[in-house]
C-alpha positions as CSV (number, residue, x, y, z in Angstrom):
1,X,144.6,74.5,-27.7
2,X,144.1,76.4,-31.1
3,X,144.8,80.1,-31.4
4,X,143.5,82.0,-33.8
5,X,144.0,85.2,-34.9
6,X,141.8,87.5,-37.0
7,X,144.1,90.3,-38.1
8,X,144.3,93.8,-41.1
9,X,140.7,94.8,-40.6
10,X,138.4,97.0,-38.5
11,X,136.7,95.4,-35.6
12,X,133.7,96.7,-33.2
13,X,134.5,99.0,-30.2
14,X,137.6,100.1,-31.9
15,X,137.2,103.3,-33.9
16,X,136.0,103.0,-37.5
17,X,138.6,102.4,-39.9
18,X,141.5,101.6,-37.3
19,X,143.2,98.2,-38.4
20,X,143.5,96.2,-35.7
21,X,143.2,91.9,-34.6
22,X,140.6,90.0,-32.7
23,X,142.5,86.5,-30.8
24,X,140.2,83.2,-30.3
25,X,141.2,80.0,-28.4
26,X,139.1,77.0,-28.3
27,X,136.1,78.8,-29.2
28,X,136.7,82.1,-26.6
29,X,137.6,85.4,-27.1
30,X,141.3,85.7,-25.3
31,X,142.3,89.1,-26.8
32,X,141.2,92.1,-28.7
33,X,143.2,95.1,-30.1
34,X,147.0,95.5,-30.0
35,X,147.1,92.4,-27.4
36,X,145.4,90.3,-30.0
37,X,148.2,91.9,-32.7
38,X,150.9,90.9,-30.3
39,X,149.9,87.2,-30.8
40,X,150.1,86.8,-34.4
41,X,153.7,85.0,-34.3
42,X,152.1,82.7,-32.0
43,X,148.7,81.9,-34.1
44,X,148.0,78.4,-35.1
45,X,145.8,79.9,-37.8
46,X,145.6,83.3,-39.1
47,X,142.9,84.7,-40.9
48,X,143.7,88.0,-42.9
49,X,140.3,90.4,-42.8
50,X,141.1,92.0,-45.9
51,X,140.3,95.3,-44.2
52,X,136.9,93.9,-43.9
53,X,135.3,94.4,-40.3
54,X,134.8,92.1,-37.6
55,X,131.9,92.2,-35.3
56,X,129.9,90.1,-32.5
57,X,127.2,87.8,-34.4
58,X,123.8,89.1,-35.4
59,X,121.0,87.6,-33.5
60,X,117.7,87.7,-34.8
61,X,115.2,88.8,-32.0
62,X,111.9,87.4,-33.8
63,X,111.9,84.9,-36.5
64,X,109.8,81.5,-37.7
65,X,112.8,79.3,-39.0
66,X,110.3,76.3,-39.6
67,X,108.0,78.1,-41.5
68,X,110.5,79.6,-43.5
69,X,111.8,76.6,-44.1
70,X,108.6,74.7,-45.0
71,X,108.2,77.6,-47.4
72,X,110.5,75.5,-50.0
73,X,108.5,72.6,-50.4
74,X,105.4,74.2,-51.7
75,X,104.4,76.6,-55.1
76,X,106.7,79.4,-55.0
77,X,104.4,82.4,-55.0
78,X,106.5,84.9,-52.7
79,X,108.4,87.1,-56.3
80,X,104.9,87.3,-58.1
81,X,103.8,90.5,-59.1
82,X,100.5,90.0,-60.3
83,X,98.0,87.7,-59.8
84,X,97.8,86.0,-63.7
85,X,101.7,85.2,-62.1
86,X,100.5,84.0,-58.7
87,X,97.8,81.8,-60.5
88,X,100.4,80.5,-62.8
89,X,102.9,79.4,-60.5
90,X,99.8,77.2,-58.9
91,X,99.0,75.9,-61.6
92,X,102.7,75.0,-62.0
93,X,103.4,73.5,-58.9
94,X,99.9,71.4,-59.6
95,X,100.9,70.2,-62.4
96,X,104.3,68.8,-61.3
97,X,103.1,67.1,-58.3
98,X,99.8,65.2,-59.3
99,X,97.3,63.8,-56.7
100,X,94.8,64.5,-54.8
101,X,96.5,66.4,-51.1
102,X,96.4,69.6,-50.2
103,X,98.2,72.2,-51.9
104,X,100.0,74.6,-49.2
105,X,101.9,77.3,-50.0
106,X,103.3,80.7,-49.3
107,X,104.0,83.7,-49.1
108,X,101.7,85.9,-51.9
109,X,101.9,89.5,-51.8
110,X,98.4,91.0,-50.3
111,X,98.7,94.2,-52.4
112,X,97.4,92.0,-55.7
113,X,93.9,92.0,-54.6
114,X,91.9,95.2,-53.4
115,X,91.9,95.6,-49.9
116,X,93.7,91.7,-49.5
117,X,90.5,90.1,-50.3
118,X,91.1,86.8,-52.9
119,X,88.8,84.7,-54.2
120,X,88.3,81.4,-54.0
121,X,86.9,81.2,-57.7
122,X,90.4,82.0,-58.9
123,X,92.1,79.7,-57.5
124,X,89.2,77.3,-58.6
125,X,90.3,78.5,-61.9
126,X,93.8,76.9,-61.7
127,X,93.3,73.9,-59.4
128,X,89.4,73.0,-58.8
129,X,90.0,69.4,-57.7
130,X,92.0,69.7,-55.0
131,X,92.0,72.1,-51.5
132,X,94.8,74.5,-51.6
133,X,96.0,76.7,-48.8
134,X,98.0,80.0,-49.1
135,X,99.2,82.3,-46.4
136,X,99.8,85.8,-47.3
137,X,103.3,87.4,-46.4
138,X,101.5,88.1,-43.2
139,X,101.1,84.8,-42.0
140,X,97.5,86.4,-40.3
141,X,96.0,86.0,-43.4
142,X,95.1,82.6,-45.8
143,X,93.5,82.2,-49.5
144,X,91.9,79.2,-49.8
145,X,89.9,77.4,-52.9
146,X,86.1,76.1,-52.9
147,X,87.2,72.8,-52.1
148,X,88.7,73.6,-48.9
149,X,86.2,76.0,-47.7
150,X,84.0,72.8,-48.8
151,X,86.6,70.6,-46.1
152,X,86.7,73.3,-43.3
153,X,82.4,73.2,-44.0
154,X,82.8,77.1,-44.1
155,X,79.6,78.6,-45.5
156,X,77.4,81.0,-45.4
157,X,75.9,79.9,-42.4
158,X,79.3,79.6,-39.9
159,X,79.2,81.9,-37.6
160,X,82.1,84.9,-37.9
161,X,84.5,83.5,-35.3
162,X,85.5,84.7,-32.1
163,X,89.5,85.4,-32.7
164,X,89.4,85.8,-36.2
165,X,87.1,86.7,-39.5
166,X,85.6,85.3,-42.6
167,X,86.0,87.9,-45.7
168,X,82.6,87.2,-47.1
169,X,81.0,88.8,-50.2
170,X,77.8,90.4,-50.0
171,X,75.3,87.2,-50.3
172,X,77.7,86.4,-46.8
173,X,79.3,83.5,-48.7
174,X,82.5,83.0,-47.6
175,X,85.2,84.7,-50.4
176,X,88.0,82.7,-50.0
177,X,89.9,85.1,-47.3
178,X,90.4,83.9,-43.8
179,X,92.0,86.1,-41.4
180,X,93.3,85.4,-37.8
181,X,93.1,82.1,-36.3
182,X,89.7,81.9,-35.2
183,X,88.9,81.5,-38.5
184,X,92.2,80.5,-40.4
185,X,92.5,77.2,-38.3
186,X,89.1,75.4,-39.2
187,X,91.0,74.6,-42.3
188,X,94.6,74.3,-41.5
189,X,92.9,71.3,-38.4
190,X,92.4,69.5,-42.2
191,X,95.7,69.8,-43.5
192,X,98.2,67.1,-42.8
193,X,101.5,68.1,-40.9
194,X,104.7,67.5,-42.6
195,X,106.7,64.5,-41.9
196,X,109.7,64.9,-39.1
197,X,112.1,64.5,-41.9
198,X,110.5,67.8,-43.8
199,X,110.5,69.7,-40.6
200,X,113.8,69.0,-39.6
201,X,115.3,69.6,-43.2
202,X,113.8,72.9,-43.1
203,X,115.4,74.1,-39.9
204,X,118.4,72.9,-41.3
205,X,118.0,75.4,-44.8
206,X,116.4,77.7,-42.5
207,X,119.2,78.2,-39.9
208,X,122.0,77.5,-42.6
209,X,120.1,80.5,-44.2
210,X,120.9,82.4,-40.8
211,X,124.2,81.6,-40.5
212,X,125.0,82.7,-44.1
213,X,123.9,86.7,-43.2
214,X,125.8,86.3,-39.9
215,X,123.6,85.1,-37.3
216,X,124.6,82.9,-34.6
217,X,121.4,82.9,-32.3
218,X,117.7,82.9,-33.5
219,X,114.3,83.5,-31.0
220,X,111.9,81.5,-32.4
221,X,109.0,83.5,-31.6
222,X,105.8,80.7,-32.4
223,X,106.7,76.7,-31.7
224,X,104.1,74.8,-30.5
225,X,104.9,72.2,-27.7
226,X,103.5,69.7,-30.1
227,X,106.4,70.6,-32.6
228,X,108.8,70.0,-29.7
229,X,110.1,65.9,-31.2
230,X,111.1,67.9,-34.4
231,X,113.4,70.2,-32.5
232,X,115.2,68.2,-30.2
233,X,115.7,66.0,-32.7
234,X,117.3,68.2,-34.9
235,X,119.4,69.2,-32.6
236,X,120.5,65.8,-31.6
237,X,121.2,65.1,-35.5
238,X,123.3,68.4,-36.1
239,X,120.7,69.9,-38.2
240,X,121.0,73.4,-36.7
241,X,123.2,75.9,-37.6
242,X,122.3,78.7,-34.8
243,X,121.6,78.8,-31.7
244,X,118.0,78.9,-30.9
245,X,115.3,79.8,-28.5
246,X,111.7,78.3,-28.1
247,X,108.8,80.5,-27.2
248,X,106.0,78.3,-26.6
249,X,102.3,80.0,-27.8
250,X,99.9,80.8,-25.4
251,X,96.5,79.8,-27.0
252,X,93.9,82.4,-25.2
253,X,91.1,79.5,-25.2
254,X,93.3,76.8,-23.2
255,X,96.4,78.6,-21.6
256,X,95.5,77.0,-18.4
257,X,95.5,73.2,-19.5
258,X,98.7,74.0,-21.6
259,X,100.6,75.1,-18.1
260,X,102.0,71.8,-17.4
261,X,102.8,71.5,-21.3
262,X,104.5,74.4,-21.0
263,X,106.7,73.0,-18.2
264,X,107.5,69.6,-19.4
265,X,108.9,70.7,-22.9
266,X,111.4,73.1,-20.9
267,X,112.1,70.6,-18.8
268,X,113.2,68.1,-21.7
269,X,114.9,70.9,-23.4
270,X,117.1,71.2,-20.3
271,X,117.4,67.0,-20.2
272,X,118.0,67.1,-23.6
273,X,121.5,69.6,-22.6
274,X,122.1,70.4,-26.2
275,X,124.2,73.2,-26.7
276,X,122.2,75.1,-29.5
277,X,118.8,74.6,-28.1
278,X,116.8,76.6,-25.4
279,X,113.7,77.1,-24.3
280,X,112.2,80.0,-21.8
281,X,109.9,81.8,-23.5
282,X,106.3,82.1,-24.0
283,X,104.8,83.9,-26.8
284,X,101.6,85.7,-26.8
285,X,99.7,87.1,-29.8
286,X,97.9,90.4,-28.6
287,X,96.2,90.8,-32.0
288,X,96.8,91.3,-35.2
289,X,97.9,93.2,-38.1
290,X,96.9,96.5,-39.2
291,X,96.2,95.6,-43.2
292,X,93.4,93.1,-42.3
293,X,92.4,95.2,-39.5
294,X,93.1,93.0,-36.9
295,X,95.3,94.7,-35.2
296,X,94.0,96.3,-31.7
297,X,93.2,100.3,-31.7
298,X,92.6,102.7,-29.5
299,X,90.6,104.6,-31.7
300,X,88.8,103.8,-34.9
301,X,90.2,102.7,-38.8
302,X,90.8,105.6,-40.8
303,X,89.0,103.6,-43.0
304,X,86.2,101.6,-41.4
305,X,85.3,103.9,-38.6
306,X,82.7,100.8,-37.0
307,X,86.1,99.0,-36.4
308,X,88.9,98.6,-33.7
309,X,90.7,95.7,-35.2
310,X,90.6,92.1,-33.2
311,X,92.2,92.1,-29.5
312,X,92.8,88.3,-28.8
313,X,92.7,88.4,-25.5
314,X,90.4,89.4,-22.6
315,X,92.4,91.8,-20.3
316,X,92.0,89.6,-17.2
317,X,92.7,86.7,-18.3
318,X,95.6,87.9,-20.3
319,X,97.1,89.1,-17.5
320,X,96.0,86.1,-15.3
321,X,98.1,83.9,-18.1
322,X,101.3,86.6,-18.0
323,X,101.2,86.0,-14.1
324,X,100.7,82.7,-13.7
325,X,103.8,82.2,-16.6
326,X,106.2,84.9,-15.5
327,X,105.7,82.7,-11.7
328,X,106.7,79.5,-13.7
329,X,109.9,81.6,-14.7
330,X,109.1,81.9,-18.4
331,X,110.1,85.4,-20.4
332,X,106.8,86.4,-21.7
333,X,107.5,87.5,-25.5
334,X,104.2,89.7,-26.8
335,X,103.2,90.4,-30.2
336,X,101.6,93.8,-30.1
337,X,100.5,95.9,-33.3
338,X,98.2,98.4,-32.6
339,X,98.4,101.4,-29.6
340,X,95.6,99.1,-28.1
341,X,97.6,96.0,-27.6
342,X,100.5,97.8,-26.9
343,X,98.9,99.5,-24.0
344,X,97.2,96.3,-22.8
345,X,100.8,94.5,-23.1
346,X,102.5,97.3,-20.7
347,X,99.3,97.3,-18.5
348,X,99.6,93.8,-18.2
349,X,103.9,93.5,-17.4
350,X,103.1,96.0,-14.8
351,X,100.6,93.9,-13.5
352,X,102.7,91.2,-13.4
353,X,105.3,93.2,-11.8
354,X,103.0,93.8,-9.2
355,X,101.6,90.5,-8.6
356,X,105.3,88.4,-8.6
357,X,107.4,90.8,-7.1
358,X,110.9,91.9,-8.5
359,X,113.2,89.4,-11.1
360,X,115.4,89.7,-13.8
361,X,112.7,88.9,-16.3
362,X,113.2,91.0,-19.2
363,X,110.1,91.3,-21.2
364,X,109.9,91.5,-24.6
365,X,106.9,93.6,-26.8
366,X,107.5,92.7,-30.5
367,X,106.5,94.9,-33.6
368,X,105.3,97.7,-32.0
369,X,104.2,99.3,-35.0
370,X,101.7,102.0,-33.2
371,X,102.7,103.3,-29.5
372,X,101.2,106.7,-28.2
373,X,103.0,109.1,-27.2
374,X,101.6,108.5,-23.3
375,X,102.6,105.1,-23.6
376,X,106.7,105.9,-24.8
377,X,108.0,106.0,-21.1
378,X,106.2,103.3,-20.0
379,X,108.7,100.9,-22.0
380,X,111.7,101.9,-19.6
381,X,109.9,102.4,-16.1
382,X,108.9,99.2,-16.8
383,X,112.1,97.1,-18.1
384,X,110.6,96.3,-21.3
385,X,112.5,95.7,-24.2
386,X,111.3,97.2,-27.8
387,X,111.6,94.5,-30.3
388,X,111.4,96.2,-33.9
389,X,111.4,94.7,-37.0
390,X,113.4,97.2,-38.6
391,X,112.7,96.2,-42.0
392,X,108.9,97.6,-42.3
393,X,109.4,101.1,-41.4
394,X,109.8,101.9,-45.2
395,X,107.2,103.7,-47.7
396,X,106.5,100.0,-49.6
397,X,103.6,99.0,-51.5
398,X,102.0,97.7,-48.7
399,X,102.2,100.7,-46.9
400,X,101.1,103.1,-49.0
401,X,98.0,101.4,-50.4
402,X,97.1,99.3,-47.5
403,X,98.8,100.6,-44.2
404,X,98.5,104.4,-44.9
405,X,94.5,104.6,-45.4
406,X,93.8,102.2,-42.6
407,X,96.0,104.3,-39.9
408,X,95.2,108.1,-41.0
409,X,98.1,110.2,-41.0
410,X,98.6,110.9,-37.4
411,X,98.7,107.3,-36.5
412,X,100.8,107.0,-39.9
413,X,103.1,109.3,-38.9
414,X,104.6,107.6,-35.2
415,X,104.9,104.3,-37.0
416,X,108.0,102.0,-36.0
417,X,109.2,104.4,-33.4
418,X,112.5,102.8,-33.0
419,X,114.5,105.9,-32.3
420,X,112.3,107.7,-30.5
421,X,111.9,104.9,-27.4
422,X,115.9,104.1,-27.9
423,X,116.2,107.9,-27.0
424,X,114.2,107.0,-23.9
425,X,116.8,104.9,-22.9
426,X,114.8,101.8,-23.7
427,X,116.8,98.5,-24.7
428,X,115.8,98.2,-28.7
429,X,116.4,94.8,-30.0
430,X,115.7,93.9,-33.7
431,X,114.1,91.1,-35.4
432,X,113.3,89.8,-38.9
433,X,109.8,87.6,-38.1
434,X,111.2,85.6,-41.3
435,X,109.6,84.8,-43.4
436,X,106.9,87.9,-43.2
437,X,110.0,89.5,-44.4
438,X,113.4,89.2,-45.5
439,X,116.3,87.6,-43.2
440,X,119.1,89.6,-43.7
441,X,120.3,91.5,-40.7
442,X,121.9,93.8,-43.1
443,X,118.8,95.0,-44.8
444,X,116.6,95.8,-41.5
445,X,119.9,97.5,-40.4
446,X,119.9,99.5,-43.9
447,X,116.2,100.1,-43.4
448,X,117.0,101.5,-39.8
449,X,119.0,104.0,-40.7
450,X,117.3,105.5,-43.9
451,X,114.1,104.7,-43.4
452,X,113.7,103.8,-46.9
453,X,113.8,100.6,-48.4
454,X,116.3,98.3,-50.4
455,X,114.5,99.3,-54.1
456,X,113.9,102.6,-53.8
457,X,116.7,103.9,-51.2
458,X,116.2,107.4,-52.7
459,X,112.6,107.2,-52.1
460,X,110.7,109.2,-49.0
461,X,111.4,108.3,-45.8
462,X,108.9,106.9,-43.7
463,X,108.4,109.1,-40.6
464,X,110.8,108.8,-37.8
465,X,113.7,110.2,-35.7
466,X,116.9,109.0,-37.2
467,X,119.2,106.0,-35.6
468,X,122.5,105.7,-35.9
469,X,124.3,102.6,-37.5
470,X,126.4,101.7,-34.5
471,X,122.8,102.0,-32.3
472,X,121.3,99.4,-35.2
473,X,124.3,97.2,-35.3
474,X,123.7,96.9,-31.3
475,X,120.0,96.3,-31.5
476,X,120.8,93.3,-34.1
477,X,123.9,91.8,-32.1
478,X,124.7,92.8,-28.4
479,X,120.8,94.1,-27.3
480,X,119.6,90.6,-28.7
481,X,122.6,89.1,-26.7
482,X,120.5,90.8,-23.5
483,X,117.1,89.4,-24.6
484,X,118.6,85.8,-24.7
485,X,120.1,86.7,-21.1
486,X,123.4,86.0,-22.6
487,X,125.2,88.9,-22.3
488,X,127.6,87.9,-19.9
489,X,128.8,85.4,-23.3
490,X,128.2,86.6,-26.7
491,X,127.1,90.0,-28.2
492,X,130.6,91.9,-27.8
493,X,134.4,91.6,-28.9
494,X,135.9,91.2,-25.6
495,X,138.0,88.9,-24.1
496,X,136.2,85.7,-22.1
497,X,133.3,86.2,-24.7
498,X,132.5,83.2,-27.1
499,X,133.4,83.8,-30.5
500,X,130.4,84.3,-32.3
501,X,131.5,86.4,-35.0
502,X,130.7,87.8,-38.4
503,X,132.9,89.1,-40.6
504,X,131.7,91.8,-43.2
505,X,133.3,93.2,-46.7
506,X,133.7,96.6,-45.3
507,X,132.9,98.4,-42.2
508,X,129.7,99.6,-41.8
509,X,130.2,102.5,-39.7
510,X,131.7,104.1,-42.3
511,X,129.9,103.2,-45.3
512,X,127.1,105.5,-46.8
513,X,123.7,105.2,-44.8
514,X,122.1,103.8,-48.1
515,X,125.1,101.5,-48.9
516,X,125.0,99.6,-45.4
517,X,122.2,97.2,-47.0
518,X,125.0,96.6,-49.6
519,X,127.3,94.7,-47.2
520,X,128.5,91.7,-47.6
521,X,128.9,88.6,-44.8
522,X,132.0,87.0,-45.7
523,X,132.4,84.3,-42.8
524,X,130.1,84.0,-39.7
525,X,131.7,81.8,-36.4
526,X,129.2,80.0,-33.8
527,X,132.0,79.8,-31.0
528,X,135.2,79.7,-33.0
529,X,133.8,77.4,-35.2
530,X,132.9,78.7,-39.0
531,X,129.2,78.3,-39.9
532,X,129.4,80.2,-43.2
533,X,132.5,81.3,-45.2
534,X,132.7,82.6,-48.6
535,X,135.9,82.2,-49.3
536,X,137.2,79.4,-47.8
537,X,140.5,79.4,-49.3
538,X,141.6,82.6,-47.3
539,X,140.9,81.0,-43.9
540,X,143.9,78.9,-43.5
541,X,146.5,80.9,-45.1
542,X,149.0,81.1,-42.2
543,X,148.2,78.2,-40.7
544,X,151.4,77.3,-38.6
């Protein structure tokens, strides 16, 4: 047996600023507080905090590793600022890897072109003999050149899609902007899929990623069963560096053949026994996104008063798809933007409710970005936990020239209403949906608690009651712990617990609000083990 002792800093539960130690043996959490300082003669190895503070892990509640991941091997377009940039680093890219494949990359910024609309021309401009692919930071939304509109036989004749939409210009040629995948999906069906290899090395840089800002445990929330070789066998080769969750996606056309899909890949996940790899979850997209306006209203765009946005699914058989998962066991993990989807979510879990009869199922609704005021208790009567992505509720560009307009200002004004439905004593859990935006924990937590963003921390807040940043800290550690149903191991200090910890430069609880996103993770732990440490040197210094 191996005892360690984390000593000289602050830890969680205790009180902010009190010095105290944390004690780990093989991999479990044995003591905490003055027991813990008790057993510092007896440590094999002794790691000296530094006054730094000690907390469970981070878990990230939402997230795509794999695309993330795959966003490294294509034109690096996410820092441009303009579009003569954008087109540049194309052309780059193009230019260093000659032939004649597709050209995928991501993530450009949808503020560069009016209203998110690009044109095929200009990427023609840059790269006209070869079909090129972008996703916006969205992932809802693609640019795509002549050529592969050409592929995909996208014209002015194809029919607008059911579950998604061709931006066309005003002959009804196609412009070059797909949105949703209804429409997004006759050309990605062209593109090649990335080797295993490319896959599995970007879950590796994705979770190592994770690890370094202190995460231990990852729900990624969009795998497809297909993808299911890649993870399992990245797993078996000791490519990840979190724990992670599969949620499988319900495809609204073919949900009922991809039942005994569904079934199968759990059951190898189980077969497979690997420690860092689960899979319960099924995810559902309930629409999509309010800049493109996809995402599902209740009443009219601000904007384009003909429009309520894009619901994917049919109320009926949504909820025949939630029952007939929810019976299979799954946890039913729902994207849902708009006060429409959100209501049609909630209608649907209490259907299900209904139907299946009483469980521990713990549902999740992700994003949340619009919920009426009606709809606010509805969360807690019906055990649904409010997963926020913490780091959009801030006054950005894309909030104020594309979000704003298309909501009004009422519907602007009860965005992200994370402490408002925490208030209702609602289990909030947050998420990063990496790589829409950034990873760090520390950043959404920042975010949280100002309501501002990381560049302009002075700026106005974006509407919203205040949350505390112990209540943030929680929703990014021990409420994610619940949506994993792993409380009962991981998301507090306390003794029997694993050790999944991260260790942080100072204590957050009594930083500045607008300093938080500041922080620094010095070491994260995945049971005892270290997973990230930046100083390396310090870890071992009383090693008996």
């Amino acid at each position: 047996m191996t005892l360690t002792v984390f000593h000289s800093g602050s830890i969680a539960g205790a009180p902010s600023g009190h010095m105290t130690a944390v004690a780990v043996t093989d991999g479990i959490i044995t003591a905490v507080g003055s027991s813990a300082e008790a057993l510092v003669p007896a440590a094999d190895v002794l790691h000296d905090l530094d006054g730094g503070y000690l907390g469970p892990a981070f878990g990230d509640g939402h997230a795509h590793p794999l695309f993330a991941g795959l966003e490294d091997i294509g034109p690096q377009i996410r820092q441009c600022t303009n579009l003569d940039e954008l087109l540049a680093a194309i052309a780059k890219w193009a230019d260093a890897h000659p032939g004649d494949g597709w050209i995928v990359g991501a993530s450009y910024d949808a503020t560069l072109a009016e209203n998110g609309h690009f044109d095929a021309r200009w990427l023609d401009l840059v790269v006209p003999d070869r079909p090129v692919l972008l996703r916006a930071w969205d992932y809802h939304t693609v640019w795509v050149n002549s050529m592969a509109l050409e592929i995909a036989g996208i014209t002015a004749d194809t029919p607008e899609p059911e579950l998604g939409r061709i931006i066309r210009r005003a002959d009804g040629t196609p412009l070059g902007t797909l949105c949703e995948p209804g429409a997004i999906d006759q050309v990605t069906v062209h593109v090649p899929d990335p080797s295993q290899e490319t896959m599995i090395a970007a879950l590796s840089r994705a979770t190592a990623t994770f690890a370094e800002a202190g995460v231990s445990w990852v729900q990624d929330a969009w795998v497809e069963t297909g993808s299911l070789d890649t993870y399992l066998a990245a797993a078996r080769q000791g490519a990840l560096h979190t724990r992670m969750n599969l949620a499988f996606r319900a495809d609204p056309t073919r949900w009922e053949q991809q039942l005994p899909d569904f079934a199968l890949a759990r059951d190898r996940v189980l077969a497979a026994d690997e420690e860092l790899l689960s899979a319960h979850t099924i995810k559902f997209f309930l629409d999509g996104i309010v800049e493109s306006h996809t995402a599902h209203m209740i009443d009219a765009y601000a904007d384009c008063p003909g429009s309520r946005g894009l619901p994917n699914w049919e109320n009926q058989a949504f909820i025949d798809a939630a029952i007939a998962v929810d019976a299979m066991g799954f946890q039913l993990h729902i994207h849902a933007i708009g006060d429409a989807a959100v209501r049609q979510g909630l209608d649907t879990i209490e259907a299900v409710l209904a139907a299946n009869g009483p469980r521990d199922r713990r549902p999740v609704m992700a994003h949340l970005q619009t919920i009426t005021p009606r709809d606010l208790p509805r969360f807690r009567e019906l055990g649904v936990i409010a997963n926020f992505e913490p780091l959009w509720a801030q006054q950005d560009p894309v909030m104020t020239e594309l979000t704003f307009p298309r909501l009004g200002d009422e519907r602007a004004s009860r965005q992200f209403q994370i402490g408002e439905i925490a208030a209702s004593g609602v289990r909030v859990s947050f998420g990063s949906d990496w790589p829409v935006t950034h990873h760090h924990p520390l950043l959404g937590i920042g975010t949280a608690v100002t309501r501002t963003g990381v560049a302009d921390p002075c700026g106005k807040p974006l509407a919203g009651a205040p949350y505390d940043v112990t209540d943030a800290l929680d929703s990014y550690s021990t409420q994610v712990a619940y949506q994993a149903f792993a409380e009962h191991e991981r998301g507090t200090l306390a003794s029997g617990q694993l050790a999944d910890l991260v260790w942080m430069s100072s204590d957050p609880r009594t930083s500045a609000d607008n300093e938080v996103a500041g922080l620094k993770v010095l070491g994260t732990w995945l049971a005892g083990k270290p997973t990230h440490l930046a100083i390396p040197d310090r870890v071992l210094e009383g090693t008996r």
